[in-house]
C-alpha positions as CSV (number, residue, x, y, z in Angstrom):
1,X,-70.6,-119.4,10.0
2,X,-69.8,-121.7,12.6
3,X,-66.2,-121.9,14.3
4,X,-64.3,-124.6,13.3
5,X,-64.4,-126.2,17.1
6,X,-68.0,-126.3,16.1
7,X,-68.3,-127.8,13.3
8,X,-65.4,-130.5,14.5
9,X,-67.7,-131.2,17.3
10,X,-71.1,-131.5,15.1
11,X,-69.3,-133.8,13.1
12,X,-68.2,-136.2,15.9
13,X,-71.8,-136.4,17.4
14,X,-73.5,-136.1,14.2
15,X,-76.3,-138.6,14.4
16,X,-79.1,-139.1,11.2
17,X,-79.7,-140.8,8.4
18,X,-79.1,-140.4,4.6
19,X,-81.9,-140.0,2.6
20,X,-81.6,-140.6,-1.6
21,X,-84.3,-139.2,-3.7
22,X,-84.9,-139.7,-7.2
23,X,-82.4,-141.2,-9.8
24,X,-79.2,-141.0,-11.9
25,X,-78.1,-137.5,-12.1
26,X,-81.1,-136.2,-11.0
27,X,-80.5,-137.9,-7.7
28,X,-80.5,-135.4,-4.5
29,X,-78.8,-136.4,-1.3
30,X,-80.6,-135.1,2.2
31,X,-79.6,-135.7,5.8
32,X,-81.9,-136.0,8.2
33,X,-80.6,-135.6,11.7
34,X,-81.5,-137.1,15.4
35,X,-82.7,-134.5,16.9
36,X,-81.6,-133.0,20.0
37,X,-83.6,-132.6,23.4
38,X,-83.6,-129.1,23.0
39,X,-85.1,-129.6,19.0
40,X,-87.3,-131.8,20.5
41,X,-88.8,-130.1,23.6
42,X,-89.1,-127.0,20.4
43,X,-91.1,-129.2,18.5
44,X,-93.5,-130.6,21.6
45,X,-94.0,-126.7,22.6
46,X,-95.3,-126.0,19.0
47,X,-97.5,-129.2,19.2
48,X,-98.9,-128.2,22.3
49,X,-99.7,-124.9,21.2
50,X,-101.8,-125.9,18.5
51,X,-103.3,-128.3,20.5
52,X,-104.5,-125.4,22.4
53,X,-105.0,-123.0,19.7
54,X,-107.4,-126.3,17.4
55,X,-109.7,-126.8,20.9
56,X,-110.0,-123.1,22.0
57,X,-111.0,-122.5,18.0
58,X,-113.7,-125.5,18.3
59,X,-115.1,-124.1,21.1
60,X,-115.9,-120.5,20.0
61,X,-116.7,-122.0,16.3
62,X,-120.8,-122.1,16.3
63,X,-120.3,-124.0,12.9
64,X,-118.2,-126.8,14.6
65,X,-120.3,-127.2,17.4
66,X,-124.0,-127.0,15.4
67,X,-122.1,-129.7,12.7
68,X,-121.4,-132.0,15.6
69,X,-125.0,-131.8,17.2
70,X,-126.3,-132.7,14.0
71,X,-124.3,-135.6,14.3
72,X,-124.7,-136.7,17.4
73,X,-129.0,-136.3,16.4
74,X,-128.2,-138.9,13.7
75,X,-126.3,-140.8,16.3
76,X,-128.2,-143.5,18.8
77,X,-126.7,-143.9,22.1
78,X,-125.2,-148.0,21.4
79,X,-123.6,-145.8,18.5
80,X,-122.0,-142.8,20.5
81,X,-120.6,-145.8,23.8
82,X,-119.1,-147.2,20.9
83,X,-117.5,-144.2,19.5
84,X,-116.3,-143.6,23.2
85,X,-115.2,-146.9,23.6
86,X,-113.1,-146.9,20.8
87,X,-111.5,-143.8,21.2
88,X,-110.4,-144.8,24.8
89,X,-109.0,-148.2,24.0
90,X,-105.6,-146.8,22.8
91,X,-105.0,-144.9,26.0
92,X,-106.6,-147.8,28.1
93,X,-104.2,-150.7,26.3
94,X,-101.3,-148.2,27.2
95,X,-102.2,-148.2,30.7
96,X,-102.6,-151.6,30.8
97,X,-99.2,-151.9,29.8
98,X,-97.8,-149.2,32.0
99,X,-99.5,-150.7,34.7
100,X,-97.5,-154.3,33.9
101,X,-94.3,-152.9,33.9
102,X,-94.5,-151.2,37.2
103,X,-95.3,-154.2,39.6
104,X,-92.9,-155.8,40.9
105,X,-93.9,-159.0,40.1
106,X,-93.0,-158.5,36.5
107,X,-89.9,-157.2,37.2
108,X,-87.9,-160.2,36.3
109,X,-90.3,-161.1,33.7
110,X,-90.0,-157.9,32.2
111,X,-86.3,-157.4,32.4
112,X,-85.6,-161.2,30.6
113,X,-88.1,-159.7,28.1
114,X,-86.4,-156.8,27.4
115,X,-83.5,-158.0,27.4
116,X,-84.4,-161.2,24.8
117,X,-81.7,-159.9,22.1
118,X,-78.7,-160.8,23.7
119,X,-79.9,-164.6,22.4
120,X,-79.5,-163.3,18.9
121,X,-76.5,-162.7,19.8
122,X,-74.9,-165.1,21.3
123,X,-75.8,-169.3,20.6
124,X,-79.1,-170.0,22.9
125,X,-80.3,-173.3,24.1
126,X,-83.3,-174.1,22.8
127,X,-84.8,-174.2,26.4
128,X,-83.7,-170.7,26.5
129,X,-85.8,-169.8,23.6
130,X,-88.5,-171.7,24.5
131,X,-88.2,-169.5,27.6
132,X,-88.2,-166.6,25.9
133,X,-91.1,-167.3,23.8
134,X,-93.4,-168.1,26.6
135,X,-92.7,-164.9,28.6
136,X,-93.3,-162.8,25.6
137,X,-96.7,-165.1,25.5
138,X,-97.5,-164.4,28.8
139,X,-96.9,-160.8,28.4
140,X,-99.1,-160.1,25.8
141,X,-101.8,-162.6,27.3
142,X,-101.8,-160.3,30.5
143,X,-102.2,-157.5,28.6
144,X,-105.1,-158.3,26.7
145,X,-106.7,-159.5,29.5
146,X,-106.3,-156.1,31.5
147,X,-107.2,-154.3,28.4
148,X,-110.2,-156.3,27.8
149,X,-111.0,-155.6,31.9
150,X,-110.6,-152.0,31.5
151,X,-112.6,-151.9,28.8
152,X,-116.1,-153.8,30.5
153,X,-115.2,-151.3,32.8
154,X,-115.6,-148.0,30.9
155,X,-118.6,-149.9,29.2
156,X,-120.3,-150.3,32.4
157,X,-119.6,-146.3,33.5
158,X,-120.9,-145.4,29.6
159,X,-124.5,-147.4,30.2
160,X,-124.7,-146.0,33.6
161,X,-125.1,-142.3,31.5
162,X,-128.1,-141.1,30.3
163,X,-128.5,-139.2,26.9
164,X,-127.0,-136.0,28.0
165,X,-123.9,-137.3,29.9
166,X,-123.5,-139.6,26.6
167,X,-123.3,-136.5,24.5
168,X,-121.3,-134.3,26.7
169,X,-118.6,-137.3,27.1
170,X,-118.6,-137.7,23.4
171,X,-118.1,-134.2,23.2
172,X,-115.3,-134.0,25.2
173,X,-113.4,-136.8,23.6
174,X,-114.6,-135.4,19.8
175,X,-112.1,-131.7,21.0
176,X,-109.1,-133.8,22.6
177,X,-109.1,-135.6,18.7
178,X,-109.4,-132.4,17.4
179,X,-106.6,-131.5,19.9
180,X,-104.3,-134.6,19.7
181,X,-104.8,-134.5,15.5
182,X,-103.2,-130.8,15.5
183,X,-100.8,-131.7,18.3
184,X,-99.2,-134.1,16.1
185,X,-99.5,-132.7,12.8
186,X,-97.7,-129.6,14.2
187,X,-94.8,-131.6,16.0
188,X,-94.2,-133.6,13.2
189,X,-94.0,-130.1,11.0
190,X,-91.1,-128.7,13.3
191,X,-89.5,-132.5,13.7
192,X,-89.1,-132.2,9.8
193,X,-88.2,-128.7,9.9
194,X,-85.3,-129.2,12.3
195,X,-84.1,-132.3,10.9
196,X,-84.0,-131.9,7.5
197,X,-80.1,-130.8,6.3
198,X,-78.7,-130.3,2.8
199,X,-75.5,-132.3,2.4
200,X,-72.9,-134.0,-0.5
201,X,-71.6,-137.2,-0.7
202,X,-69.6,-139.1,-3.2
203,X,-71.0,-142.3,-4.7
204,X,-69.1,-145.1,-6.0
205,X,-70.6,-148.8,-7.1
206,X,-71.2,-149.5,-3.9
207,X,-73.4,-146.8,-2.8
208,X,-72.7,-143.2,-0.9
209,X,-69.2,-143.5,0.7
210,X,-70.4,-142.3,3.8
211,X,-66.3,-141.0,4.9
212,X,-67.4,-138.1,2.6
213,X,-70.8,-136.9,3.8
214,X,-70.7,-133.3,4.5
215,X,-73.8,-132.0,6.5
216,X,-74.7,-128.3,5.6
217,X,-77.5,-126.1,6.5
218,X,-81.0,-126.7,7.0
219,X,-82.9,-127.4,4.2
220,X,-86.1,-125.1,4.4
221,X,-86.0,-121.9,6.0
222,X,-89.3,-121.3,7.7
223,X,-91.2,-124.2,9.4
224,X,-93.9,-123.8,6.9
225,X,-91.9,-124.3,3.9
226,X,-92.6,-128.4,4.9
227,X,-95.9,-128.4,3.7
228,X,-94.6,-127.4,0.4
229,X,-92.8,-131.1,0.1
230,X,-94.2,-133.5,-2.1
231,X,-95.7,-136.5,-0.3
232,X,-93.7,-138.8,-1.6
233,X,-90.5,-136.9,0.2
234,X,-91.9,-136.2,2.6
235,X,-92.9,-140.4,3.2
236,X,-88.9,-141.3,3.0
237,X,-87.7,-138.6,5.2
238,X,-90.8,-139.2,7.9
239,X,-89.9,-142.9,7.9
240,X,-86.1,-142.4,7.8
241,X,-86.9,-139.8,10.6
242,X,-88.8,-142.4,12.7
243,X,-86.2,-145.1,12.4
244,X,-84.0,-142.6,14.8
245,X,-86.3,-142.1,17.1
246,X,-86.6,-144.3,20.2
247,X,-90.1,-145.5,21.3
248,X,-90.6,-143.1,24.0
249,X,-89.8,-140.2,21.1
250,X,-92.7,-141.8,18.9
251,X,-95.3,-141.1,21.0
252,X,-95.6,-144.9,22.0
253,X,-95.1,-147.3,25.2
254,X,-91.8,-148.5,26.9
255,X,-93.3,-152.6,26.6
256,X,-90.9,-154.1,24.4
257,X,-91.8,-154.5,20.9
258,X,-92.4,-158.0,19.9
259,X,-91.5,-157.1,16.5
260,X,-87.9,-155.9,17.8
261,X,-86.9,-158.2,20.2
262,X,-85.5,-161.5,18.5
263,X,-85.6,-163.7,15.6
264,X,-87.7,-166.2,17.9
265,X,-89.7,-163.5,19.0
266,X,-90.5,-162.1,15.6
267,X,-92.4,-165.7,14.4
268,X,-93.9,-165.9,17.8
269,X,-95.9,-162.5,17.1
270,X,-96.7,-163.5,13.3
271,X,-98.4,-166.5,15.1
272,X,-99.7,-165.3,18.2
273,X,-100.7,-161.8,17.7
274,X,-102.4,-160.1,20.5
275,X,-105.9,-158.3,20.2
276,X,-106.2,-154.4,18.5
277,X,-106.5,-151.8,21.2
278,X,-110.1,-151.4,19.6
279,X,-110.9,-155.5,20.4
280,X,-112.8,-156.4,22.9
């Protein structure tokens, strides 16, 4: 039982959401909490071990590796660069990104962008959201255009192989999937694990009065108790989960969101959408 300092102090920096799941009486009232970064480096540790534990497995699996030889027998070689290409896109649009935002000559550019809200905010000219509007234009035009440059690269290095190097590089990027897909899987299992808390909280017309929540213990007691969820609980708390987690938490970039930024920002991308990682 935790001291009462404790809980007083749990209760001041108690950060989460509150999840409702079914209806009427039958309704049940879950917390999910913001994890902390020593939950959070917990839950990376167990994804990286069984990002370890899925590719050491494929490798000593005979099964696994004569399945994949029959497919890459089925497979012809414009097939397999465009398999590779595809894979690598993601990681190549990130670095395009990355590569953006650390060159000076964006700095400005990338600070106004990132910065865009404060018009919401406060009343904006509407040269000032015409501004804004074109910098988040010019961000995404530049890059797509490094994306789509990175990518005629890594074409270029793929048609340069011949049949082997094809199928060991397909390889290779066939076990980090296998990696990356147990990586997450088993993150997201301890995120869920960690986060979930049982709690109470009165209800009037209005809704849960929130003055009232009380937070108890974890919901589940072993880690693998979340795969006995149903999916539809575990869709709610995942996305309620999510919306507390900052972009560098996801998984994803630090370029500003264009869905996130502003109102004028918001039509700009419904009307000016830039290319899928997987475009050329």
């Amino acid at each position: 039982m935790a001291s009462k300092a404790l809980q007083r102090i749990q209760k001041i920096f108690q950060r989460g959401e509150l999840v409702i799941l079914g209806e009427g009486d039958d309704r049940v009232f879950l917390w999910v909490a913001k994890l902390n970064a020593m939950e959070k480096e917990e839950a990376n540790l167990d994804g990286r071990s069984a990002r370890a534990m899925r590719m050491l497995a494929f490798d000593r699996s005979e099964e696994e590796q004569a399945s994949l030889q029959i497919l890459l027998e089925r497979t012809d070689d414009r097939e397999i660069m465009e398999a590779l290409l595809n894979r690598k896109a993601p990681e190549l649009y990130m670095q395009a990104e990355d590569e953006i935002r650390s060159e000076d000559a964006w700095k400005e550019r990338l600070e106004a962008i990132d910065r865009a809200s404060l018009l919401a905010d406060r009343p904006a000219s509407e040269e000032e959201k015409s501004l804004a509007v074109d910098l988040l234009l010019e961000y995404q035009r530049e890059i797509e255009k490094r994306h789509r440059k990175a990518l005629q690269a890594e074409r270029r290095s793929f048609n340069d192989m011949d049949r082997a190097e094809l199928e060991d590089a397909y390889r290779k990027q066939w076990r980090e999937m296998l990696g990356a897909t147990a990586f997450h899987e088993a993150r997201r299992q301890t995120e869920l694990w960690l986060s979930l808390r049982e709690c109470t909280v009165d209800v009037d017309a209005d809704g849960p009065v929130m003055s009232t929540l009380v937070v108890g213990e974890r919901l589940l007691d072993e880690r693998a108790d979340v795969l006995s969820l149903p999916d539809e609980v575990i869709a709610q708390v995942v996305a309620a989960f999510e919306r507390e987690m900052s972009a560098r938490d996801a998984g994803n970039s630090d370029a500003p969101a264009a869905s996130s930024v502003s109102s004028v920002q918001r039509s700009v991308e419904e009307d000016s959408k830039p290319s899928t990682p997987t475009e050329m």
